[in-house]
Residue frames as a rotation matrix with the C-alpha (Angstrom) as fourth column:
UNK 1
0.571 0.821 0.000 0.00
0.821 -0.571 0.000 0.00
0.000 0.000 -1.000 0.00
UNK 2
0.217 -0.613 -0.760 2.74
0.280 -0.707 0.650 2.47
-0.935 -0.354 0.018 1.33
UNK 3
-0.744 -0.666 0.053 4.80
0.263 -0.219 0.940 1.86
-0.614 0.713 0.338 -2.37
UNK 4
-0.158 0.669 0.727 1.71
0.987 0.102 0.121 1.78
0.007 0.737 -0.676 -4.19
UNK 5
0.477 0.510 -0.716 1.14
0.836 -0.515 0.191 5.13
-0.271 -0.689 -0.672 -2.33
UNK 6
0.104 -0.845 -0.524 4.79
0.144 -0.508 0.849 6.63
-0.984 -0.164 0.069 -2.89
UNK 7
-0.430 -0.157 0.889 4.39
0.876 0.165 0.453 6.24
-0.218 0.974 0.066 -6.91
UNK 8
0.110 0.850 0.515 2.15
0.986 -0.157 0.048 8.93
0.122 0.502 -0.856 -6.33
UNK 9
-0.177 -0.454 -0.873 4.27
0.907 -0.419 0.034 11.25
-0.381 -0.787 0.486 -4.05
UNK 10
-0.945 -0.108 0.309 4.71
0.212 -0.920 0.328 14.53
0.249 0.376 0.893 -6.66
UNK 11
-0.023 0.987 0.161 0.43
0.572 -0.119 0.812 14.61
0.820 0.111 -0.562 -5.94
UNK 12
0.671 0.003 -0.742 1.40
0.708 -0.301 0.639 15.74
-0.222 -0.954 -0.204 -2.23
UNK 13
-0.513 -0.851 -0.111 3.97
0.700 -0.490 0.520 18.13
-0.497 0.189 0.847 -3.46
UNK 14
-0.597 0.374 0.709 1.55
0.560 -0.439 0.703 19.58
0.574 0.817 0.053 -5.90
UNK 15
0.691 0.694 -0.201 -0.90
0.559 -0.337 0.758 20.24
0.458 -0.636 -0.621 -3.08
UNK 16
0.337 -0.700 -0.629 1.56
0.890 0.018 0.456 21.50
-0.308 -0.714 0.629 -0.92
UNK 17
-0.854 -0.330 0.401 2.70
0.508 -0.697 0.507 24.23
0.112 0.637 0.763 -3.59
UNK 18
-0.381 0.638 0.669 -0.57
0.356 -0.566 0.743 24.98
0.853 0.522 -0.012 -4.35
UNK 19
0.667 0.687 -0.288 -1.54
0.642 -0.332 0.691 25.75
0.380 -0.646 -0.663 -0.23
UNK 20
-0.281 -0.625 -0.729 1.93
0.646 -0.685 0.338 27.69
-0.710 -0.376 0.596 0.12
UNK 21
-0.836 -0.237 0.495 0.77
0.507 -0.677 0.533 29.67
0.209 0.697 0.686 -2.80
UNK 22
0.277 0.958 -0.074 -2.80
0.655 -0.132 0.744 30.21
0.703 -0.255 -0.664 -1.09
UNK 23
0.121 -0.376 -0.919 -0.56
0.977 -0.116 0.176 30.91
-0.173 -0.919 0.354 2.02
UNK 24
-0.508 -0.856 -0.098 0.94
0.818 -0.515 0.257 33.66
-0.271 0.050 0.961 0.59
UNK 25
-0.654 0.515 0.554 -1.53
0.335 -0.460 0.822 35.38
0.679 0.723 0.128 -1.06
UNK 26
0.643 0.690 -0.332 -3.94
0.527 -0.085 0.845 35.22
0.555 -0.719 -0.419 1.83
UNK 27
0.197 -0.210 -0.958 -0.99
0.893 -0.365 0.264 36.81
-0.405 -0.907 0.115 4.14
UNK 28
-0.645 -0.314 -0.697 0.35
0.221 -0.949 0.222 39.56
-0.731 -0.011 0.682 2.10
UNK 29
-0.950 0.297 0.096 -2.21
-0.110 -0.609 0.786 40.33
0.292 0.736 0.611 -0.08
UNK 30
-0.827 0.545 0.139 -5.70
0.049 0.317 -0.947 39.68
-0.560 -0.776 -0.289 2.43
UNK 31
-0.106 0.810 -0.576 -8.34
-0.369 -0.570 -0.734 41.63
-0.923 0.135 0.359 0.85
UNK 32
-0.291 0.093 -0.952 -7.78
-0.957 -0.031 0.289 40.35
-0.003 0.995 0.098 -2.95
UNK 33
-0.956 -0.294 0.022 -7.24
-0.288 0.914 -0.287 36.92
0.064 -0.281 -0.958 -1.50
UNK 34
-0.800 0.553 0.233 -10.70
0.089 0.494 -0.865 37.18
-0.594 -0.671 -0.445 0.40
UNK 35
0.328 0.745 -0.581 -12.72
-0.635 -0.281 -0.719 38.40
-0.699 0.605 0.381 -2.64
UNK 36
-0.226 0.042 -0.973 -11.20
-0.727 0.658 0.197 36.31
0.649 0.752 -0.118 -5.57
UNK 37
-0.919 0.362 -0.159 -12.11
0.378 0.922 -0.087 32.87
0.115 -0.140 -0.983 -2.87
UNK 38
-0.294 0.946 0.137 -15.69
0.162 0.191 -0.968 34.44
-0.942 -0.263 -0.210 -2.67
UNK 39
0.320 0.666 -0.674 -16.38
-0.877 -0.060 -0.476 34.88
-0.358 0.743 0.565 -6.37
UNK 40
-0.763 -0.628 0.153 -15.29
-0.646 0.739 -0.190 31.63
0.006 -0.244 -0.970 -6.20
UNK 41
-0.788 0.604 0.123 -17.67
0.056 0.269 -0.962 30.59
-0.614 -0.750 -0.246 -4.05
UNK 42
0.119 0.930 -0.348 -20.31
-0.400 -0.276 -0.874 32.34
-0.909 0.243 0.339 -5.87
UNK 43
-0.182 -0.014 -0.983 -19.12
-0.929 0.332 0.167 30.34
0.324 0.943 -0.073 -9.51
UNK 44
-0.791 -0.467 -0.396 -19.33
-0.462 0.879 -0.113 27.49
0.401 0.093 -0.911 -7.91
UNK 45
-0.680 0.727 0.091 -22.70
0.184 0.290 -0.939 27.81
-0.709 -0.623 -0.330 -6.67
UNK 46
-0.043 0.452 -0.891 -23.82
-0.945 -0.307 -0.110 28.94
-0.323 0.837 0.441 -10.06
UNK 47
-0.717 -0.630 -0.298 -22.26
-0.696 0.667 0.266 25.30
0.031 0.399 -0.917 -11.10
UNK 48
-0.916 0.272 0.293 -23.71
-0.175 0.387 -0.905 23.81
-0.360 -0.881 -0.307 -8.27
UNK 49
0.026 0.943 -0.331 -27.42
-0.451 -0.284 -0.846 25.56
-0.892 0.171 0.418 -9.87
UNK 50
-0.186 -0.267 -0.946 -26.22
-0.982 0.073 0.172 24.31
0.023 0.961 -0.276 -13.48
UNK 51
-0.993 -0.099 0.062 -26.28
-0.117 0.892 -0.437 20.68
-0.012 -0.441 -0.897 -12.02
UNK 52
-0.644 0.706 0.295 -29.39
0.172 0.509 -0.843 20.90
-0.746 -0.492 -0.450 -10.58
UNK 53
0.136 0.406 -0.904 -31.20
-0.791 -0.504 -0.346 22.89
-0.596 0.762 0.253 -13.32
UNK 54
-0.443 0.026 -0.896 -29.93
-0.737 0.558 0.381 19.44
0.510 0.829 -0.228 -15.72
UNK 55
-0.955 -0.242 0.169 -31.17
-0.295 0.810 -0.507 17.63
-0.015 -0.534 -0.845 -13.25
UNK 56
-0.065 0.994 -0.084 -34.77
0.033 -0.082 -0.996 18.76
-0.997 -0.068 -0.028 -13.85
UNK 57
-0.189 0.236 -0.953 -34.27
-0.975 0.070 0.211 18.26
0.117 0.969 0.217 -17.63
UNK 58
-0.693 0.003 -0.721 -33.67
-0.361 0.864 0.351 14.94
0.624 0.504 -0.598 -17.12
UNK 59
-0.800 0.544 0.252 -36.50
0.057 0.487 -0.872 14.56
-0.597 -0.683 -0.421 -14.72
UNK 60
-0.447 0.390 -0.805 -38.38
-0.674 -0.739 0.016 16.42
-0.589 0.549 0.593 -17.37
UNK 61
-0.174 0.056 -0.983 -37.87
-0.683 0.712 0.161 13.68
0.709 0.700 -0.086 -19.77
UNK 62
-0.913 -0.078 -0.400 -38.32
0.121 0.885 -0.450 10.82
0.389 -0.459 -0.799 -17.49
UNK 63
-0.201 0.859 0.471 -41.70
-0.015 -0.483 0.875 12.64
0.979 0.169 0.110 -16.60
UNK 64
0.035 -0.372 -0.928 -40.93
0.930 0.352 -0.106 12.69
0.366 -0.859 0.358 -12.93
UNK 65
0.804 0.568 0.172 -41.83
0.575 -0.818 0.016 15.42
0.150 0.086 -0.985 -11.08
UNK 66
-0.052 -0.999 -0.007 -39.40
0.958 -0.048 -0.283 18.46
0.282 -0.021 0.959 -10.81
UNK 67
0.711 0.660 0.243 -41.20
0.462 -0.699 0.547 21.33
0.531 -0.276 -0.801 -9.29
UNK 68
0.866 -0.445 -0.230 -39.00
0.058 -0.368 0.928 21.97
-0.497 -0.817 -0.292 -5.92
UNK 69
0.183 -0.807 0.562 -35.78
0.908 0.357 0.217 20.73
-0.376 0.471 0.798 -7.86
UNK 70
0.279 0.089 0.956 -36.47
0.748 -0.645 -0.158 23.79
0.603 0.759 -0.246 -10.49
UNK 71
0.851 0.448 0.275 -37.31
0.152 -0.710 0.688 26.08
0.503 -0.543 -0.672 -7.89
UNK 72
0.485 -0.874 -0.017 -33.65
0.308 0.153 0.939 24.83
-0.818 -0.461 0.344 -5.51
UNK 73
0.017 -0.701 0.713 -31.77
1.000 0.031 0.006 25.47
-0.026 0.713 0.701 -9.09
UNK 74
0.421 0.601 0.679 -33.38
0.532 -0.770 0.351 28.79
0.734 0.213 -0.644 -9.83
UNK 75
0.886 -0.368 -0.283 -32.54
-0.112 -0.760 0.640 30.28
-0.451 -0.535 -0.715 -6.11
UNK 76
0.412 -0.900 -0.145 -28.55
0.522 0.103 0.846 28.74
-0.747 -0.424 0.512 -6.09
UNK 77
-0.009 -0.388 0.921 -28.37
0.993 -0.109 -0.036 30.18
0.114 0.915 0.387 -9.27
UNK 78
0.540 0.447 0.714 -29.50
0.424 -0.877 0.228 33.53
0.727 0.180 -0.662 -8.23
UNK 79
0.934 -0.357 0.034 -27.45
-0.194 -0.423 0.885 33.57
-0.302 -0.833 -0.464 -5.09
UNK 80
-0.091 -0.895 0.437 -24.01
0.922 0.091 0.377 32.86
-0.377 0.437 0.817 -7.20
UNK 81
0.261 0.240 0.935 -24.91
0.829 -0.551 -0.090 35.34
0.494 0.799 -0.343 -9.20
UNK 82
0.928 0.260 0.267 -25.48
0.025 -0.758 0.652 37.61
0.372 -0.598 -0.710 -6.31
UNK 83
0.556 -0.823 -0.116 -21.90
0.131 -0.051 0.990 36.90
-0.821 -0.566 0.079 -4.56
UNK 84
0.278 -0.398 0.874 -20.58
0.949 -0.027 -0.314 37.35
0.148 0.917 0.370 -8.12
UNK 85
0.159 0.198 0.967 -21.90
0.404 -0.907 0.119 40.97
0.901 0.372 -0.224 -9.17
UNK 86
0.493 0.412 0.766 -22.10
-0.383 -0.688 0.616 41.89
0.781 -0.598 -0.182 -5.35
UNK 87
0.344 -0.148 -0.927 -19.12
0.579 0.811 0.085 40.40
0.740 -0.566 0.365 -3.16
UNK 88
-0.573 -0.776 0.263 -18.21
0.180 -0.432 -0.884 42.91
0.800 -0.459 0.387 -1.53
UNK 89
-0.088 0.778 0.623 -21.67
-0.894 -0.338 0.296 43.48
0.440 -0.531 0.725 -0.07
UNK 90
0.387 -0.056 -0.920 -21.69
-0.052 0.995 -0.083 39.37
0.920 0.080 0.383 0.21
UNK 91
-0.097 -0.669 -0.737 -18.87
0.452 0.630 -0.632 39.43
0.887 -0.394 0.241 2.16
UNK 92
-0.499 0.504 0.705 -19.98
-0.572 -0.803 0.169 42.19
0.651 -0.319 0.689 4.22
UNK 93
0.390 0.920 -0.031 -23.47
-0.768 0.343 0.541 40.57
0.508 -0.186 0.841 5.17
UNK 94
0.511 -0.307 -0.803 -21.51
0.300 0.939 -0.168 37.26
0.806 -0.155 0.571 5.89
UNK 95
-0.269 -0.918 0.292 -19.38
0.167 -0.343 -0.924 39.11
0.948 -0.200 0.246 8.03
UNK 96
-0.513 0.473 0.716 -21.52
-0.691 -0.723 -0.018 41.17
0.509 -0.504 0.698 10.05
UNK 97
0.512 0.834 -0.207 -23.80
-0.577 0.512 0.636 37.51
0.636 -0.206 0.743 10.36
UNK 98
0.511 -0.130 -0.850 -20.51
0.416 0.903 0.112 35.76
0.752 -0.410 0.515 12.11
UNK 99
-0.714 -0.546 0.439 -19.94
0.082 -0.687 -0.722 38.74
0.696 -0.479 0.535 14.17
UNK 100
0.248 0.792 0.558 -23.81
-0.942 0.062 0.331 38.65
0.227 -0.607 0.761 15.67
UNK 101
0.641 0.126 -0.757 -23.46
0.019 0.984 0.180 34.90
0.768 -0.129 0.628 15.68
UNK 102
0.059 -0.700 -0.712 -19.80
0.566 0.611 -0.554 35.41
0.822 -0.371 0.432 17.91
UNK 103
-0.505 0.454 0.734 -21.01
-0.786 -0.593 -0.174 38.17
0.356 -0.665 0.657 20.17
UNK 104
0.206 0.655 0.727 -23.83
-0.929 -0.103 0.357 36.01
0.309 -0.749 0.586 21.11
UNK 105
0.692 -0.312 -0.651 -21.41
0.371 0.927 -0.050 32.93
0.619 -0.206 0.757 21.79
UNK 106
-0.799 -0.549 0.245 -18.74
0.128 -0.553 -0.823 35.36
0.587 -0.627 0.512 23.80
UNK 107
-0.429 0.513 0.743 -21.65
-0.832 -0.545 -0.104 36.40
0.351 -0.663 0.661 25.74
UNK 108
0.085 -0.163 -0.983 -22.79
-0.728 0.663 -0.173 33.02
0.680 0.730 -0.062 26.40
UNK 109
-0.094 -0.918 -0.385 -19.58
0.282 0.346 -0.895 31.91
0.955 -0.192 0.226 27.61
UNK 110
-0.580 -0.814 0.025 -19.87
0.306 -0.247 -0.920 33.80
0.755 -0.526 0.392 29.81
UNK 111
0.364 0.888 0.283 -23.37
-0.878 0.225 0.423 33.18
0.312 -0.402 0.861 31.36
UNK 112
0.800 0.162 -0.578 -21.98
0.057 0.938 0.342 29.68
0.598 -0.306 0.741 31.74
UNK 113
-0.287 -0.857 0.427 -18.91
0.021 -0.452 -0.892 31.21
0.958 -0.247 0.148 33.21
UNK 114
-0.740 0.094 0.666 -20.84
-0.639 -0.407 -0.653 32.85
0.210 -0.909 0.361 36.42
UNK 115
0.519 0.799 -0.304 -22.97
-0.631 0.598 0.494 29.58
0.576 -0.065 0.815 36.12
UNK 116
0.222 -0.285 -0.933 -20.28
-0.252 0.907 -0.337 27.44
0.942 0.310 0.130 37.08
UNK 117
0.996 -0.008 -0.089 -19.72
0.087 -0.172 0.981 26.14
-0.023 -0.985 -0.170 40.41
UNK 118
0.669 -0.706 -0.233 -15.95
-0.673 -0.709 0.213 27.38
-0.315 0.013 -0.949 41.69
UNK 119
0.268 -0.695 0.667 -14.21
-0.287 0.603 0.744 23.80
-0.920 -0.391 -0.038 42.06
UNK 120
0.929 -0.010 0.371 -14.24
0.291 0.639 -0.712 23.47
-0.230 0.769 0.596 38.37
UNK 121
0.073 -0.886 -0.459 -10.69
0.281 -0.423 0.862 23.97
-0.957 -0.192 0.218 37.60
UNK 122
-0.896 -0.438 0.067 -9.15
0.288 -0.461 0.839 26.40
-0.337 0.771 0.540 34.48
UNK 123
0.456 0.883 -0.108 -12.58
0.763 -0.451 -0.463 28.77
-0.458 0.129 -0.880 34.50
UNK 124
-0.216 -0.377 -0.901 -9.53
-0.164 -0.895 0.414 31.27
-0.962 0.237 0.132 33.46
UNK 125
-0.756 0.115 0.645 -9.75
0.603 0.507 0.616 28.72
-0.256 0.854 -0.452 29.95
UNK 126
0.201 0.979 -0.031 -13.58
0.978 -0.203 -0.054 29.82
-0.059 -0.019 -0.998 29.95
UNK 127
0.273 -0.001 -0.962 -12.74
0.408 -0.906 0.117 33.53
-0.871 -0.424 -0.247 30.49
UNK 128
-0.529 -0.706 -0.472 -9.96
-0.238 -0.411 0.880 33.95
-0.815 0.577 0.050 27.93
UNK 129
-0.960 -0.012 0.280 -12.11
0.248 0.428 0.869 32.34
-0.130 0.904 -0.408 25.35
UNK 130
0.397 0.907 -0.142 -15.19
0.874 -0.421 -0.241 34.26
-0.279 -0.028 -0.960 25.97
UNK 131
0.146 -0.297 -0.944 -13.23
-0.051 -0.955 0.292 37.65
-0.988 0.006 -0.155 25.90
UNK 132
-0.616 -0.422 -0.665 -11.70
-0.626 -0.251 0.739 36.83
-0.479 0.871 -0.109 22.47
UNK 133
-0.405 0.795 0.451 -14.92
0.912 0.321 0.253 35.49
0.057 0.514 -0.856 20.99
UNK 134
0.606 0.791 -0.083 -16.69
0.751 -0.603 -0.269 38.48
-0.264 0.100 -0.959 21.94
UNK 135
-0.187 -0.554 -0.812 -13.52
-0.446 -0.689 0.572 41.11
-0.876 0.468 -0.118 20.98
UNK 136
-0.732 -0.006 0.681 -13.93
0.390 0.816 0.426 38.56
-0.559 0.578 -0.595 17.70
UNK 137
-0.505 0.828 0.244 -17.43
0.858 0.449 0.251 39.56
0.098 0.336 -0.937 17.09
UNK 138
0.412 0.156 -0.898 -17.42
0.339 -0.941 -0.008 43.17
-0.846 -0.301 -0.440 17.97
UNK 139
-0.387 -0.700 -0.601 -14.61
-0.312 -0.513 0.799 43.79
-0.868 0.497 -0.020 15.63
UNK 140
-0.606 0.404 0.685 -16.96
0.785 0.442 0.434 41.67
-0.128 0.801 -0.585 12.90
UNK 141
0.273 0.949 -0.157 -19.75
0.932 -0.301 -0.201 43.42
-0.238 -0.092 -0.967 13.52
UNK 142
0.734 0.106 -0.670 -18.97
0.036 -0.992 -0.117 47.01
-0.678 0.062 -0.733 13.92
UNK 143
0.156 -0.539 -0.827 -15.57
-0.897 -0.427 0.109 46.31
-0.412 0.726 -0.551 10.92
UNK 144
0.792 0.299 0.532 -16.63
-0.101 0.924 -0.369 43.62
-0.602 0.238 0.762 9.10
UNK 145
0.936 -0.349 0.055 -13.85
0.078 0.052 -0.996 43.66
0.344 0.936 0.076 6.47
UNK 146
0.034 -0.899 0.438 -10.87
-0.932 -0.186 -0.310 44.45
0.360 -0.397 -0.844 8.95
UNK 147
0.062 -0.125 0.990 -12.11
-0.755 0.643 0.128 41.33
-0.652 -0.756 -0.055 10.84
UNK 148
0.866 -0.085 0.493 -12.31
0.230 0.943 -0.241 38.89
-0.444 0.322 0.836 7.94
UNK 149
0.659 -0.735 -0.161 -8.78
-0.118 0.110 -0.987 40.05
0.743 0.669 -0.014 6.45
UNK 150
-0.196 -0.581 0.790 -7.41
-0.962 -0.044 -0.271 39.49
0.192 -0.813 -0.550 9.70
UNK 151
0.520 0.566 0.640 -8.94
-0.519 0.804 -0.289 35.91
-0.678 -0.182 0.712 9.28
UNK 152
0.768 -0.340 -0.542 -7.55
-0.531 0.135 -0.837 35.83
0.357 0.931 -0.076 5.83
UNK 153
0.263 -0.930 0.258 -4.39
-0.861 -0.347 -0.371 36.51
0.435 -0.124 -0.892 7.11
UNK 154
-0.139 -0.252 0.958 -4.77
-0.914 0.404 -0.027 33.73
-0.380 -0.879 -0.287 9.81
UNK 155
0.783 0.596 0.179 -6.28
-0.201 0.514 -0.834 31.32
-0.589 0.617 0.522 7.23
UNK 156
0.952 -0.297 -0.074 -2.85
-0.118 -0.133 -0.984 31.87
0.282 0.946 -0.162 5.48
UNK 157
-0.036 -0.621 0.783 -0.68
-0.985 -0.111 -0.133 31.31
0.170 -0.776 -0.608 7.97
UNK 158
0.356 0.374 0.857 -2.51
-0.470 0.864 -0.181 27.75
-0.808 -0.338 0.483 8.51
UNK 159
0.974 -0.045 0.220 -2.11
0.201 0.615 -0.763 26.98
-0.101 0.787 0.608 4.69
UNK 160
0.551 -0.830 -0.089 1.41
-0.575 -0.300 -0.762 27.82
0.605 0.471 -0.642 4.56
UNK 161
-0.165 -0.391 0.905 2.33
-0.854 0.515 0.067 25.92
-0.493 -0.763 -0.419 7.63
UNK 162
0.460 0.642 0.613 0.22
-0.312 0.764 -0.565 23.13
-0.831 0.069 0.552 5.78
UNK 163
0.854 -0.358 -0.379 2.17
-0.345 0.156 -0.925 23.68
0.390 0.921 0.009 2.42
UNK 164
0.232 -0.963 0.135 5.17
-0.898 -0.266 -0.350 23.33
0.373 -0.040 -0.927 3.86
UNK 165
-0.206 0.053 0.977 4.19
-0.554 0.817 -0.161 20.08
-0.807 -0.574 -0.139 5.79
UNK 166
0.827 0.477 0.297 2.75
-0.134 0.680 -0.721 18.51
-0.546 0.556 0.627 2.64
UNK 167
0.655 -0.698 -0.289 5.94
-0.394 0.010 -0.919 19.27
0.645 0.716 -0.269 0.67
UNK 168
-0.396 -0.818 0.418 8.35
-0.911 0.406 -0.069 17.80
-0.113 -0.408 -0.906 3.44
UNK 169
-0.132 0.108 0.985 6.21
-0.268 0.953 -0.141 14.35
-0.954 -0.283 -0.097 3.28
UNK 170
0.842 0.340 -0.419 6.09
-0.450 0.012 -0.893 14.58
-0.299 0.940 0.164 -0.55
UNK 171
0.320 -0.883 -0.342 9.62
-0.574 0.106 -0.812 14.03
0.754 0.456 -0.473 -0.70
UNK 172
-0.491 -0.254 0.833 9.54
-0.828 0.432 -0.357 11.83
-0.270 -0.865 -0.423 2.33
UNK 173
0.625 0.652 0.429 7.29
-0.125 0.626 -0.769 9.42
-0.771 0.427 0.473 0.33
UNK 174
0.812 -0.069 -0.580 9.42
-0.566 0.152 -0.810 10.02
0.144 0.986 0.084 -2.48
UNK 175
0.038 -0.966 -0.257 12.35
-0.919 0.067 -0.388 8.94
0.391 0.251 -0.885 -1.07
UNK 176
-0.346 -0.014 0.938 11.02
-0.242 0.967 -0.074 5.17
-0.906 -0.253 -0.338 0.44
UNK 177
0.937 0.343 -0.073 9.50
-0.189 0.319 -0.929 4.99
-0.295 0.883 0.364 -3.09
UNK 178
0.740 -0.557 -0.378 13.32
-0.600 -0.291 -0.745 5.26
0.305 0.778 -0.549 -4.18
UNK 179
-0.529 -0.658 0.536 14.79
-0.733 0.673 0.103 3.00
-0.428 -0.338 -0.838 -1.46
UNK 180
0.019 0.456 0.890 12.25
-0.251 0.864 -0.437 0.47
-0.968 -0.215 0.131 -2.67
């Protein structure tokens, strides 16, 4: 399995490139980074609608209803579209929705915080991770676009660590492929 595995090695290298090149982009360039992966997003839900949308032809023909089907193509198609023509506003909206969403998980926290009884040990854990959920979700909310390129950023960091790991076992695979 391993050799069968190692024949394939340059596949983990490829990846590897391609998440140090994500890396990069996402750290020093945030903002371009975070709009070209949402009109991404939003082609690929257009796709996504393109799919379903054949999917009700061929129910069509097969005379089988396709009512809801149509109707599921029809939005995903309209909401690609929308994150297309309108990502900044997209991303925005998205923002602003996982800034309410971490506000009211920081706040929470921290109901179950003054819930707990004292002996539980490392309530500081609980603290520190309420504060920076809800500093998280303020900074969404009230600067949606500072907080998600400061994600970006952190998102890039991960994939570059990640390239860099995939390309050291790419050539670690390659070389038991060569001892063998």
């Amino acid at each position: 399995m391993l050799i069968q595995f190692s024949k394939n090695w340059w596949v983990l290298l490829v990846n590897g490139i391609i998440a140090l090149l994500l890396g990069l982009f996402a750290v020093f360039s945030p903002q371009d980074t975070l709009v070209t992966l949402a009109k991404y997003f939003g082609f690929l839900v257009i796709v996504a609608g393109v799919i379903l949308g054949i999917g009700v032809v061929i129910r069509m023909q097969k005379k089988e209803p396709y009512n809801w089907l149509l109707i599921e193509a029809i939005i995903i198609i309209i909401l690609g579209a929308i994150i297309l023509l309108y990502t900044e506003q997209t991303l925005m909206i998205f923002a602003i929705i996982i800034g309410i969403w971490a506000i009211t998980m920081g706040i929470l926290q921290f109901m179950i915080l003054a819930s707990i009884k004292d002996e539980i040990e490392n309530k500081s854990i609980i603290l520190i991770n309420a504060i920076i959920t809800l500093a998280f979700g303020i900074a969404l909310f009230f600067n949606p676009f500072a907080g998600m390129k400061i994600f970006t950023i952190l998102i890039g960091i991960a994939a570059l660590i990640m390239g860099v790991m995939m390309i050291m076992v790419a050539f670690n695979v390659k070389k038991i492929q060569e001892d063998n």
